[in-house]
MIPA-528297 format. One record per residue (C-alpha): residue number from 1; residue in one letter; x, y, z. Coordinates in Angstrom, 1 decimal. Each point is the difference from the previous one (the first is absolute). Layout:
N
+-----+---------+--------+--------+--------+
! num ! residuo !     xx !     yy !     zz !
+-----+---------+--------+--------+--------+
! NUM !       a !      X !      Y !      Z !
...
+-----+---------+--------+--------+--------+
// end
This chain:
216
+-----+---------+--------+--------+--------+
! num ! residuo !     xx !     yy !     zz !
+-----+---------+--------+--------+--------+
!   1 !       x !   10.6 !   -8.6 !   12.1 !
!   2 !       x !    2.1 !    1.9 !   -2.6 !
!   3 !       x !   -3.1 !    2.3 !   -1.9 !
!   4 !       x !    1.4 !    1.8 !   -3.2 !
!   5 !       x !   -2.8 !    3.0 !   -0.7 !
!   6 !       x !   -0.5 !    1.7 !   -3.3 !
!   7 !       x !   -1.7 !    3.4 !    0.0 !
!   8 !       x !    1.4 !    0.9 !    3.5 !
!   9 !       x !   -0.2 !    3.1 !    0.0 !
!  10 !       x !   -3.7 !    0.6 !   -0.9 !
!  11 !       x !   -2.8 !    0.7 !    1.6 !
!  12 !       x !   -0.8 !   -3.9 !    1.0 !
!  13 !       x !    3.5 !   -1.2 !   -0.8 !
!  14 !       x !    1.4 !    2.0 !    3.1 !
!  15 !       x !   -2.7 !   -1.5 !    2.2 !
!  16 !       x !    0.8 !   -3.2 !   -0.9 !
!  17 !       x !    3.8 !    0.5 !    0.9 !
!  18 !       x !   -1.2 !    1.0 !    2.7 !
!  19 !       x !   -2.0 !   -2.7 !    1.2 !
!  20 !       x !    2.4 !   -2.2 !   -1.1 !
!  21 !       x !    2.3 !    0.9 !    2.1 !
!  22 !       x !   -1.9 !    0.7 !    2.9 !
!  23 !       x !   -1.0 !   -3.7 !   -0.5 !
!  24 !       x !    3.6 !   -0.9 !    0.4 !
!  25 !       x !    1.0 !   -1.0 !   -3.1 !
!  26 !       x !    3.2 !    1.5 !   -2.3 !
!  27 !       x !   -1.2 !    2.1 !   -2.8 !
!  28 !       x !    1.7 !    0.9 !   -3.6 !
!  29 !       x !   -1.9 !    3.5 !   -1.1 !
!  30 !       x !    0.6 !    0.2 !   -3.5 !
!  31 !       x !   -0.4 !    3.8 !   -1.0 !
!  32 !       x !    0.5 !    2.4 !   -2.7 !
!  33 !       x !    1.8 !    2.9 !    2.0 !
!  34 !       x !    2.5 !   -0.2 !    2.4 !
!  35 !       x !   -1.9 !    2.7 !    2.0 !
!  36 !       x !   -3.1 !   -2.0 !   -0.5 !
!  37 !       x !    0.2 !   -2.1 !    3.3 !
!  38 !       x !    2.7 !    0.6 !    3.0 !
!  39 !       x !    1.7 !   -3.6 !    0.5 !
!  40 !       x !    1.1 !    0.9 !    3.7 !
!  41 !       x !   -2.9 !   -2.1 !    1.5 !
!  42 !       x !    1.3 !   -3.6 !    1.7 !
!  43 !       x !   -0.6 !   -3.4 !   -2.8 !
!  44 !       x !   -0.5 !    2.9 !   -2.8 !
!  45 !       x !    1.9 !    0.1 !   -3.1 !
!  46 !       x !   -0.3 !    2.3 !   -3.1 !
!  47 !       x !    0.8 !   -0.9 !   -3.7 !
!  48 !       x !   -0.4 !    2.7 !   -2.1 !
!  49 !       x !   -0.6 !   -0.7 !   -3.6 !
!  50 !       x !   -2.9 !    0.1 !   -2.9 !
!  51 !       x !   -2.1 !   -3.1 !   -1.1 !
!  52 !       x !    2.0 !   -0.3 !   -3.0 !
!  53 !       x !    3.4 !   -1.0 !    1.9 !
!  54 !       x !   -0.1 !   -3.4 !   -0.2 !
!  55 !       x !    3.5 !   -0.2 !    1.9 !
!  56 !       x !   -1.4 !    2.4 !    3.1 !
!  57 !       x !   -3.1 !   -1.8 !    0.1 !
!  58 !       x !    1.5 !   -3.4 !    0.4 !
!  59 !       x !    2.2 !    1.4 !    2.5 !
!  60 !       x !   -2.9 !    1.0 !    2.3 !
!  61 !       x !   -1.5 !   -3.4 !   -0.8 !
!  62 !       x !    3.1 !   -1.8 !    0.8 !
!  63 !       x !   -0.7 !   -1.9 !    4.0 !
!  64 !       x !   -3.5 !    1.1 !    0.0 !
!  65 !       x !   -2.7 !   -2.6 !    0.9 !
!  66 !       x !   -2.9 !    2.2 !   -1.5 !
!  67 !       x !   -0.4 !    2.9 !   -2.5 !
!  68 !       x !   -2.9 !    2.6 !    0.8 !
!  69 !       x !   -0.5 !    2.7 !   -2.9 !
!  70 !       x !   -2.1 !    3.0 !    1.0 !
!  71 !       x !    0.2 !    1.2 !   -3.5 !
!  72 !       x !   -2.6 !    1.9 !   -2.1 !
!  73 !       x !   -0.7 !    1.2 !   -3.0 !
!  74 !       x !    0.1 !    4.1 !   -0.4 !
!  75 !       x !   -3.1 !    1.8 !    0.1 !
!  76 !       x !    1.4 !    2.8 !   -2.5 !
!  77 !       x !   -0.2 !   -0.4 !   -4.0 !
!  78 !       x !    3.2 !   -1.7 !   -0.8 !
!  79 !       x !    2.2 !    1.3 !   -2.7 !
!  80 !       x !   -0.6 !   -3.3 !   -2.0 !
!  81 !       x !   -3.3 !   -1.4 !    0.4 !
!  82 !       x !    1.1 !   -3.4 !   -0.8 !
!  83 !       x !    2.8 !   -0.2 !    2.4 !
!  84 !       x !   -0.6 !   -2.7 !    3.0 !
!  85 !       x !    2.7 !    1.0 !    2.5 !
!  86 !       x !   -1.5 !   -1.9 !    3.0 !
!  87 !       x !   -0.4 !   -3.3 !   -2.0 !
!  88 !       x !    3.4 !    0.6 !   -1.8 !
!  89 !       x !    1.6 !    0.2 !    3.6 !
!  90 !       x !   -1.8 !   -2.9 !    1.3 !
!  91 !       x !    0.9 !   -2.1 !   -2.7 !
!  92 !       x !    3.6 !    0.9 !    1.2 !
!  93 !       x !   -0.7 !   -0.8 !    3.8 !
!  94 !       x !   -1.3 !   -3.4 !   -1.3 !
!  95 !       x !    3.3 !   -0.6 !   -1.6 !
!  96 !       x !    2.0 !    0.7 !    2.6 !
!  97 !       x !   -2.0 !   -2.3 !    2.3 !
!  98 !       x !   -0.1 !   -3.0 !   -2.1 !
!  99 !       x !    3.8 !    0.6 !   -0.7 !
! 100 !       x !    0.0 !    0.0 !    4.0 !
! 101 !       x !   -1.8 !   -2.5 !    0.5 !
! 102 !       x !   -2.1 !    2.3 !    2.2 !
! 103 !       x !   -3.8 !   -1.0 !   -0.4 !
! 104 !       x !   -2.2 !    2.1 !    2.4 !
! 105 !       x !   -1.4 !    3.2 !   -1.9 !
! 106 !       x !   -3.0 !    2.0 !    1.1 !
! 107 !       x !   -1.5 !    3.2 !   -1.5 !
! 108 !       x !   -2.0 !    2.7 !   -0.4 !
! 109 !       x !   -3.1 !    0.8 !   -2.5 !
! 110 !       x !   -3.4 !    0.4 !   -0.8 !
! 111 !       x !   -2.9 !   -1.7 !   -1.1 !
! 112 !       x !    1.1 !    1.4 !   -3.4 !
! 113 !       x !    2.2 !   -3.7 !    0.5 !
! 114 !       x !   -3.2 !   -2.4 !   -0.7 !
! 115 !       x !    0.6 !   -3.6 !    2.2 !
! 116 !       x !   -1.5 !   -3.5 !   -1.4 !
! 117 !       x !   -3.2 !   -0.3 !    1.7 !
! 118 !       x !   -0.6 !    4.1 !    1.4 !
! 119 !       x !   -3.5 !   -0.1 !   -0.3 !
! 120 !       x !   -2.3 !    3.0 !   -1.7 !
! 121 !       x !    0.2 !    2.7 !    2.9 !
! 122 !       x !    0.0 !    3.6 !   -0.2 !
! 123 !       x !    3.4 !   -0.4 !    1.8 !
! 124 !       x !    1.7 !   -2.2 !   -3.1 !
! 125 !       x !   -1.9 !    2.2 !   -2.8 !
! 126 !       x !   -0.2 !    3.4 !    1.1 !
! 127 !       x !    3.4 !    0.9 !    0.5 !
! 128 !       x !    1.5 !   -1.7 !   -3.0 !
! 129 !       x !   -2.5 !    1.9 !   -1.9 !
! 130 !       x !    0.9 !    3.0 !    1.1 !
! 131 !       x !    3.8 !   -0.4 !   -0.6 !
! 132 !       x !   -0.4 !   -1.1 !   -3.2 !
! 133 !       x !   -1.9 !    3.3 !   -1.0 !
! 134 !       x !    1.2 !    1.9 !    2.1 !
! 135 !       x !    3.9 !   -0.8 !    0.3 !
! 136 !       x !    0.6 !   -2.4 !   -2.4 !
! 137 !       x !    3.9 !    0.2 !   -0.1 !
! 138 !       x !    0.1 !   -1.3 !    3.5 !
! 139 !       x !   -3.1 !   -2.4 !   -0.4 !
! 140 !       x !    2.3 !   -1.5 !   -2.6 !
! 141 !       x !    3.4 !    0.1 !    1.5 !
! 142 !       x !   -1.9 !   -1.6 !    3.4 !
! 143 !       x !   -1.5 !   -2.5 !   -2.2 !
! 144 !       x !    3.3 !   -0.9 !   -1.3 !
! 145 !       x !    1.4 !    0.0 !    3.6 !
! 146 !       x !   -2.4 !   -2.7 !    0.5 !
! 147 !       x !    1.1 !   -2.4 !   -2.8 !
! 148 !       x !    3.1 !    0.6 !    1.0 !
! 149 !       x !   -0.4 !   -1.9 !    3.5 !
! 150 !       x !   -2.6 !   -2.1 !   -0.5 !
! 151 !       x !    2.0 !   -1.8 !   -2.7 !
! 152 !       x !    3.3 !    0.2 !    1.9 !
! 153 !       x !    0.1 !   -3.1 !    1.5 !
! 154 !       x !    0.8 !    1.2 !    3.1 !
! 155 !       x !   -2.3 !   -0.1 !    3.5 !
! 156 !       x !   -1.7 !    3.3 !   -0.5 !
! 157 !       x !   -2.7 !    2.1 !    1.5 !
! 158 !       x !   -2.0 !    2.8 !   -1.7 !
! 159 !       x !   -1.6 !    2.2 !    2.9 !
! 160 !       x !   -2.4 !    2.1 !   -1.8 !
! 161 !       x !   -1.4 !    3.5 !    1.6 !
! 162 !       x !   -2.8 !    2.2 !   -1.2 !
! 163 !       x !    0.5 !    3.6 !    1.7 !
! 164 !       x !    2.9 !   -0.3 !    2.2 !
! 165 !       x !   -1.1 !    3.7 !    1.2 !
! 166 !       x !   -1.8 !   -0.7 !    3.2 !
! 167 !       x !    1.0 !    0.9 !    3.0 !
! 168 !       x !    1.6 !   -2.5 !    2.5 !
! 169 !       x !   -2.2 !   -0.2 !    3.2 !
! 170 !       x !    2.0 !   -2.4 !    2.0 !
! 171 !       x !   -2.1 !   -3.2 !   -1.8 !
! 172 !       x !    1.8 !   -3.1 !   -2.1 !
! 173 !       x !   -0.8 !   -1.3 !   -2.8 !
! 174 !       x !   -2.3 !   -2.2 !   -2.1 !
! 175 !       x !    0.2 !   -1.8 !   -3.1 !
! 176 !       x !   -2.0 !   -1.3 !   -2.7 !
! 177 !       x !    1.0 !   -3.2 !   -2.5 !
! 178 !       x !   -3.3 !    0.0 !   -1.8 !
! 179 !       x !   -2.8 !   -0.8 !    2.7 !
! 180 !       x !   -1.7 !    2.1 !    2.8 !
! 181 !       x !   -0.3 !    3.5 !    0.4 !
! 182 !       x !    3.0 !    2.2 !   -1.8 !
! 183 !       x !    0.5 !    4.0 !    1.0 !
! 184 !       x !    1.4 !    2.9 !   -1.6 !
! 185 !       x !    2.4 !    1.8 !    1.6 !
! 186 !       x !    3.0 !   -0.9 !    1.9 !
! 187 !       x !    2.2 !    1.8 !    1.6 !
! 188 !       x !    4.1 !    0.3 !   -1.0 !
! 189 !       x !    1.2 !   -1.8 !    3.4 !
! 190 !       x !   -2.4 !   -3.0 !   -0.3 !
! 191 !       x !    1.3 !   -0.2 !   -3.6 !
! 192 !       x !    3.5 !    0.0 !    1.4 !
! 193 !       x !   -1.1 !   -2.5 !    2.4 !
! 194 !       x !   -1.5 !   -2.3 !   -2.2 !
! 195 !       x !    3.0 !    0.2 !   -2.4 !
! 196 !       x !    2.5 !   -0.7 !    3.0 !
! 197 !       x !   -2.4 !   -2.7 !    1.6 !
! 198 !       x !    0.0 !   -2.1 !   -3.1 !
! 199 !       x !    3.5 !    0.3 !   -1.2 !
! 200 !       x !    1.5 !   -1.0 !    3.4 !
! 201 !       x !   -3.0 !   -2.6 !    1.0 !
! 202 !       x !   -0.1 !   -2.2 !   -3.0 !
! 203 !       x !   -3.9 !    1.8 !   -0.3 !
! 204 !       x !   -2.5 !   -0.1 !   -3.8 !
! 205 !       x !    2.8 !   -1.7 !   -2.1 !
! 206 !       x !   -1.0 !   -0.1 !   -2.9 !
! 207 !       x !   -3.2 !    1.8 !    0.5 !
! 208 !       x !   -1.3 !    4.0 !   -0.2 !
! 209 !       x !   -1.6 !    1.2 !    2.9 !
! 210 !       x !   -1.5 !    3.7 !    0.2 !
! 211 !       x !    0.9 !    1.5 !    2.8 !
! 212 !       x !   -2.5 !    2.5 !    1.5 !
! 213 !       x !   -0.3 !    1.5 !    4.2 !
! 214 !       x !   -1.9 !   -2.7 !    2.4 !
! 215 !       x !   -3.4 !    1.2 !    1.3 !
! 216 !       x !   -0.2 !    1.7 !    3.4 !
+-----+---------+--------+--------+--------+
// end
């Protein structure tokens, strides 16, 4: 499977080229830099570009059979408080699928991104509490992220993470869609996981699982 990957180069997005690839499949790592990822690994290739360039974005789109954004939100005070660049740069990967007629996108959020049906669970209100007082340019721009793909028409997933800080102890993943038992903490390779598992395995279309470590 051809796997184009937005974020590539962060934190999660480089584990889930990675992974990707070590699954066997071709990957597209869309980045901002060109020092940002090496593209000398077999099935790996680089397009480097920002969000905004609609014509670089639908080149890395072009052939792929799934598009897997590992993009967030910036944790620092932006310059303009109202500005959404997440959102705005999905809204241009939905473009270029829909004019590609390329239908399978899955990304990443936060319970600040409320699905139909999450019940009331200190796992769907805490956090989005806390962004909204406490970061509220990205609670917004996330939010708008959300809009973005739930209304796109396309065959999306939303995997949703609360503290992707923990440390990786070897375990997989769980996930939660609203019944059972639902964890904080997950650790930046399950989240990569869990991303790569559902864009390449048809996996929560439609749906927003959190993502959190499995139990021991």
């Amino acid at each position: 499977m051809r796997v184009t990957i937005f974020g590539a180069s962060g934190a999660i997005g480089r584990l889930a080229v990675h992974q990707a690839l070590a699954a066997g499949h071709t990957v597209v790592a869309y980045v901002r830099r060109p020092e940002a990822l090496s593209d000398k690994q077999v099935g790996l290739n680089v397009v480097v570009g920002s969000l905004a360039d609609e014509a670089l974005v639908t080149k890395a789109i072009a052939g792929s059979d799934a598009v897997i954004s590992a993009l967030g939100p910036s944790m620092r005070r932006p310059a303009d408080p109202l500005a959404t660049p997440i959102a705005d740069g999905h809204c241009v990967i939905v473009a270029a699928m829909k004019a590609l007629g390329v239908r399978r996108l899955v990304t990443l959020a936060t319970p600040a991104v409320q699905a139909v049906g999450d019940p009331r669970v200190l796992a769907t209100t805490l956090p989005p509490a806390l962004a909204r007082r406490l970061l509220p340019s990205a609670y917004r721009d996330i939010v708008a992220m959300g809009e973005a793909v739930t209304t796109s028409g396309l065959d999306w997933t939303i995997v949703r993470i609360i503290n992707p800080n923990v440390k990786h102890c070897g375990r997989g993943y769980s996930t939660w869609l609203g019944e059972g038992r639902v964890r904080f903490g997950v650790s930046r390779t399950n989240v990569a996981a869990c991303l790569v598992d559902s864009g390449t395995k048809g996996l929560f279309v439609g749906k927003m699982p959190i993502v959190f470590n499995a139990k021991e």
